[in-house]
C-alpha positions in Angstrom: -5.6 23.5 23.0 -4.6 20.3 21.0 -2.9 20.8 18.1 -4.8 20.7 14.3 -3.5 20.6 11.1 -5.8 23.2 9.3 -3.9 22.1 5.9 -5.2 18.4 6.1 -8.8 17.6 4.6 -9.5 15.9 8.1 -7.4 16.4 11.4 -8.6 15.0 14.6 -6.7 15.6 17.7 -7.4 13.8 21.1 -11.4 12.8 20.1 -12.9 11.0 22.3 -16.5 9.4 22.5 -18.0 8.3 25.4 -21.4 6.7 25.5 -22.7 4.9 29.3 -20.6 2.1 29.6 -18.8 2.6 26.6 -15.8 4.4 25.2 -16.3 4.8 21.8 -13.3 6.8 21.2 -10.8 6.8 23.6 -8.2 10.1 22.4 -7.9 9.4 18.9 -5.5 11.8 16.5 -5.2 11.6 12.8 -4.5 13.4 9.4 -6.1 12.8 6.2 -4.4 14.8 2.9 -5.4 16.3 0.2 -5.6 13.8 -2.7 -5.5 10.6 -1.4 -7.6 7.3 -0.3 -7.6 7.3 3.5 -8.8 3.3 4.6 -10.2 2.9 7.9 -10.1 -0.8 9.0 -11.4 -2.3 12.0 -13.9 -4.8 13.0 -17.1 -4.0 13.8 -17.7 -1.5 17.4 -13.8 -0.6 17.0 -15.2 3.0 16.6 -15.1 3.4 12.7 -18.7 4.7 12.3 -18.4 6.6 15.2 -15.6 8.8 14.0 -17.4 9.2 10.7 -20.2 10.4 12.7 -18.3 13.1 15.1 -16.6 14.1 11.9 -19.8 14.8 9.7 -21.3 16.1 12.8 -24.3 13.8 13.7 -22.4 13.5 16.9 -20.6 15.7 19.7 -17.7 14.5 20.9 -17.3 14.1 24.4 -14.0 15.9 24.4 -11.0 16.7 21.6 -10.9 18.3 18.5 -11.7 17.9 15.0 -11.8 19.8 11.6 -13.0 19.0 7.9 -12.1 20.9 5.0 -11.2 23.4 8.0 -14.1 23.9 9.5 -15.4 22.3 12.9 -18.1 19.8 12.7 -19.7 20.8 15.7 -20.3 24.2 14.6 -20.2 23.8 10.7 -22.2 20.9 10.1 -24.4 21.8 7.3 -21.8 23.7 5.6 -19.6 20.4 6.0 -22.6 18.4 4.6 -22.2 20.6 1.9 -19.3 20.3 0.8 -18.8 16.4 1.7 -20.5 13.4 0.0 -21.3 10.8 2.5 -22.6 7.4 2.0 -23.5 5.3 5.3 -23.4 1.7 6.0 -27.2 1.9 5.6 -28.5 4.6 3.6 -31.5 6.3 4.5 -33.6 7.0 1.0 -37.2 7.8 0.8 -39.3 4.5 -0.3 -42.3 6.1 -1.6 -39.9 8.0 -4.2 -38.9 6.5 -7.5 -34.9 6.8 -8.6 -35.7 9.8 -10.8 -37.2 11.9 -8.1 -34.9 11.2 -5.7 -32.5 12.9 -7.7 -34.6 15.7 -8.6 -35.4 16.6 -4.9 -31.9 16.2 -3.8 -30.4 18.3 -6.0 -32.7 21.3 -5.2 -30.0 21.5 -2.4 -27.3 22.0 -5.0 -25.8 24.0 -8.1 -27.0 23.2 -11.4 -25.3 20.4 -12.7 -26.4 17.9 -10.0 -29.4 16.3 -11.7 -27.4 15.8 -14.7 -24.7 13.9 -13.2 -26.5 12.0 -11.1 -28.2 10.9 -13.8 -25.4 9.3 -15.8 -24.4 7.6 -12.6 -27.5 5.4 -12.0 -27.4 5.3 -15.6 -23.5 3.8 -15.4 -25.4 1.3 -12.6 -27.9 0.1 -14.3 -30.6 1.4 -12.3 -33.8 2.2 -13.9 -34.8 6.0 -12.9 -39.0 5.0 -13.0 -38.7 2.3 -10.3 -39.6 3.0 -6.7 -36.7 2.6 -4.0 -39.2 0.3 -2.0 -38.5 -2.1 -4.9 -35.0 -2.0 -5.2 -32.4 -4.4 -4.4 -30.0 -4.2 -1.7 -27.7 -3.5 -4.1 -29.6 -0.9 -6.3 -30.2 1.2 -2.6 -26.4 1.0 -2.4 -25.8 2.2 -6.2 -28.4 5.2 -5.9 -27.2 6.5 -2.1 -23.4 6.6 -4.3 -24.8 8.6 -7.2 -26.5 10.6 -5.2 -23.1 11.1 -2.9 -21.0 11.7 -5.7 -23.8 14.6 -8.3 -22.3 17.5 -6.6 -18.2 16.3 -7.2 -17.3 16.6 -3.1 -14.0 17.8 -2.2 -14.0 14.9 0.2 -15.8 12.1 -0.1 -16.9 9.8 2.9 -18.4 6.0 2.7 -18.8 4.0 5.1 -19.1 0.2 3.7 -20.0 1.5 0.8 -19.5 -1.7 -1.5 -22.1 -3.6 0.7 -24.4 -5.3 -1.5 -22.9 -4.8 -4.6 -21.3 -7.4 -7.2 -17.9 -8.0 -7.4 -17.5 -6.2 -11.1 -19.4 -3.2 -9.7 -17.5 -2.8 -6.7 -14.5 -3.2 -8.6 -15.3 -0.6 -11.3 -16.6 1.9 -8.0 -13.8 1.1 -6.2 -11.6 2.0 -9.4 -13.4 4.9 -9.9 -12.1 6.8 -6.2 -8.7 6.5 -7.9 -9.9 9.1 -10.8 -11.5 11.6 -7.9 -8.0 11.1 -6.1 -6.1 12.7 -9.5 -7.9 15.7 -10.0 -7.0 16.1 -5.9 -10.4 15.1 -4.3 -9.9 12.9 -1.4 -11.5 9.6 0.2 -12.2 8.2 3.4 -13.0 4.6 2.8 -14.3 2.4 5.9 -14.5 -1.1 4.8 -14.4 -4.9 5.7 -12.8 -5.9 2.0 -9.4 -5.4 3.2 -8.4 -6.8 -0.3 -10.2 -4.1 -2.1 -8.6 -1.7 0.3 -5.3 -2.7 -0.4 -6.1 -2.0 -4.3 -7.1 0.9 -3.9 -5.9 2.8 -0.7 -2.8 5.3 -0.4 -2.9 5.3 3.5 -4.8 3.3 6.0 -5.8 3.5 9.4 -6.7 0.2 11.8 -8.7 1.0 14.4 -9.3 -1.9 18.0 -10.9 -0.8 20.8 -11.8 2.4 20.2 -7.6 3.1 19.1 -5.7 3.2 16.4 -3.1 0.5 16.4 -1.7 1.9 13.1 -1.9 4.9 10.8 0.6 4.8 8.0 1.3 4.9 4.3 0.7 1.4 2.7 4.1 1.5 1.0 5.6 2.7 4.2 3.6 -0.6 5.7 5.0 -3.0 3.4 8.3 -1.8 3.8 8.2 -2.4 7.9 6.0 -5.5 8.6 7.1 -9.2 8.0 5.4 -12.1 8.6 8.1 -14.4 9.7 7.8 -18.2 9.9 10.0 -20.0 12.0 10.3 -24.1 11.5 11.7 -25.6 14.8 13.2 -29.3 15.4 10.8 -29.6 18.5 7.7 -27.4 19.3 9.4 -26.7 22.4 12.1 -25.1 21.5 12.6 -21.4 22.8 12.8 -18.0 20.7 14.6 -14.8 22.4 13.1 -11.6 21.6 14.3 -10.4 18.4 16.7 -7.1 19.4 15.4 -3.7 18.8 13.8 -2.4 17.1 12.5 -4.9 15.9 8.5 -5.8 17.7 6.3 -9.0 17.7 2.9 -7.9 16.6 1.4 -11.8 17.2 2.7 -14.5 17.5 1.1 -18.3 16.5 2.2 -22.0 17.2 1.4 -24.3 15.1 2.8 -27.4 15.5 6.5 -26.9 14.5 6.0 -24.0 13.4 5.6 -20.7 14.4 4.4 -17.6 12.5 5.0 -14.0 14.0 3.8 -10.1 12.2 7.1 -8.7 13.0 7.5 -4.9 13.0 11.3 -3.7 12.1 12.9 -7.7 11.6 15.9 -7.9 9.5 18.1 -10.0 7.5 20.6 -9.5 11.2 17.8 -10.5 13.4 16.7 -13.5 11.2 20.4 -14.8 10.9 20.4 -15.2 14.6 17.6 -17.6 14.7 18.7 -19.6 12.2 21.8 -20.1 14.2 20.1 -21.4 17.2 20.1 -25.0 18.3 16.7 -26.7 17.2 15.9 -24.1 14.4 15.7 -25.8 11.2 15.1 -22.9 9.2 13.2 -19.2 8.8 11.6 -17.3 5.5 10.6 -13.8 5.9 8.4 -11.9 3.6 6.0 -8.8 3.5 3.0 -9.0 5.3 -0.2 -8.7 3.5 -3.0 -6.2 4.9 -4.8 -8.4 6.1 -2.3 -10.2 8.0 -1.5 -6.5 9.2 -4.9 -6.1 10.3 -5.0 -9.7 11.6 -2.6 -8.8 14.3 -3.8 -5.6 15.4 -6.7 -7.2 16.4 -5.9 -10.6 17.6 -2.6 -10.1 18.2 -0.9 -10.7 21.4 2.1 -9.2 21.8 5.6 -10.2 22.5 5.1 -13.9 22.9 8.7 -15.0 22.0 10.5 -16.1 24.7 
């Protein structure tokens, strides 16, 4: 049996999805602690909302293992639901209802406490409690479905996109907020497009192509390792070795005389080399941003140098 961590708030081991013609998942592991912001990047059908799915258990895996909070989600679901607040990409919310009721008739499925809370959350949005869902904005839909996610104070909170629709000082102020459920030891798993907002905000981060993940580390521990190193060359022709290990070339782009390489491992040694080459008028190295991170994950292609 594959291994799982049962002290981590979400360990999958070996998941796969499989769907006719499609591999959603293709033998995925990870580990999400206790008190932290776990970022899932990747662009859209890389699998993200089809993990979120097997974990919350709205789907079976094909094969693997998972656990949240403990528990398995193909067993445990409502107990998981429970205990999880979960916002999707598109919340469901009944039209006919106004804000207020909403409320009300979700938290019949909680402790007391719930109505209250949720209350001072649309309140802290702006959204009026009398006015029908049918009549919201985009971006009202998205404020209520994270009230309503966060009344009952999760142990683990999941949202996929949840920022979609919102304005900038909103989502700032939301984001901001997942950093005060991280210090009284809450965690959240954030799948998002706004890799800049992730980067604000996000302990650890997972990037997720083709159904993989291509990296799952510590943000500190990413800026640490990943360069983006520019190379300026005499003539565009001019030929790179391979940098020696253990250093890797995540991508690799020409432009002109020029070229710009995400470089995993690359040193001060390694960059002293290429400046001493024939035809190499000169190389800067500096951390690589997130984005550029997530940039070559996906579009990257590989040891180019040569």
């Amino acid at each position: 049996m594959s291994n799982i961590n049962q002290e981590a708030v979400i360990s999958v081991s070996q998941l796969t999805v499989s769907f006719p013609g499609c591999d959603a998942l293709r033998g995925v592991d990870l580990e999400v602690p206790r008190g932290t912001v776990f970022a899932l990047l990747g662009e859209n059908g890389a699998g993200k909302t089809t993990l979120i799915r097997a974990l919350t258990g709205f789907l079976h895996p094909s094969s693997g293992n998972c656990r949240v909070l403990g528990l398995d989600p193909t067993v445990d679901a409502l107990e998981i639901r429970r205990r999880v607040g979960y916002v999707a990409d598109a919340p469901a919310l009944y039209d006919w209802m106004k804000v207020g009721e909403i409320g009300w008739f979700t938290s019949s499925f909680y402790e007391v406490g719930f109505l209250d809370r949720f209350r001072e959350g649309v309140s802290r949005y702006g959204v009026p409690e009398d006015r029908k869902i049918r009549h919201l904005s985009k971006g009202q839909r998205a404020k209520v479905a994270l009230a309503l996610a966060v009344a009952h104070d999760p142990e683990l909170l999941i949202l996929d996109e949840p920022t979609s629709g919102l304005d900038p000082l909103v989502r700032r102020e939301f984001l901001e907020s997942m950093l005060d459920r991280v210090a009284t030891g809450r965690t959240v798993l954030l799948s998002s497009h706004q890799i800049a907002e992730v980067e604000r905000v996000a302990d650890s981060v997972a990037i997720m192509h083709a159904g993989k993940f291509q990296i799952v580390e510590s943000l500190s521990s990413l800026r640490d390792s990943v360069t983006e190193v520019t190379v300026s060359l005499d003539d565009p022709l001019v030929q790179l070795p391979l940098p020696d290990a253990p250093a890797i070339v995540m991508s690799d782009r020409a432009e002109g005389r020029q070229r710009q390489m995400v470089m995993r491992g690359f040193n001060n040694e390694a960059a002293d080399q290429w400046r001493g080459r024939p035809g190499v008028s000169g190389v800067t190295v500096r951390s690589a941003t997130l984005d550029e991170v997530f940039a070559a994950c996906v579009r990257g292609n590989g040891k180019t140098a040569h």
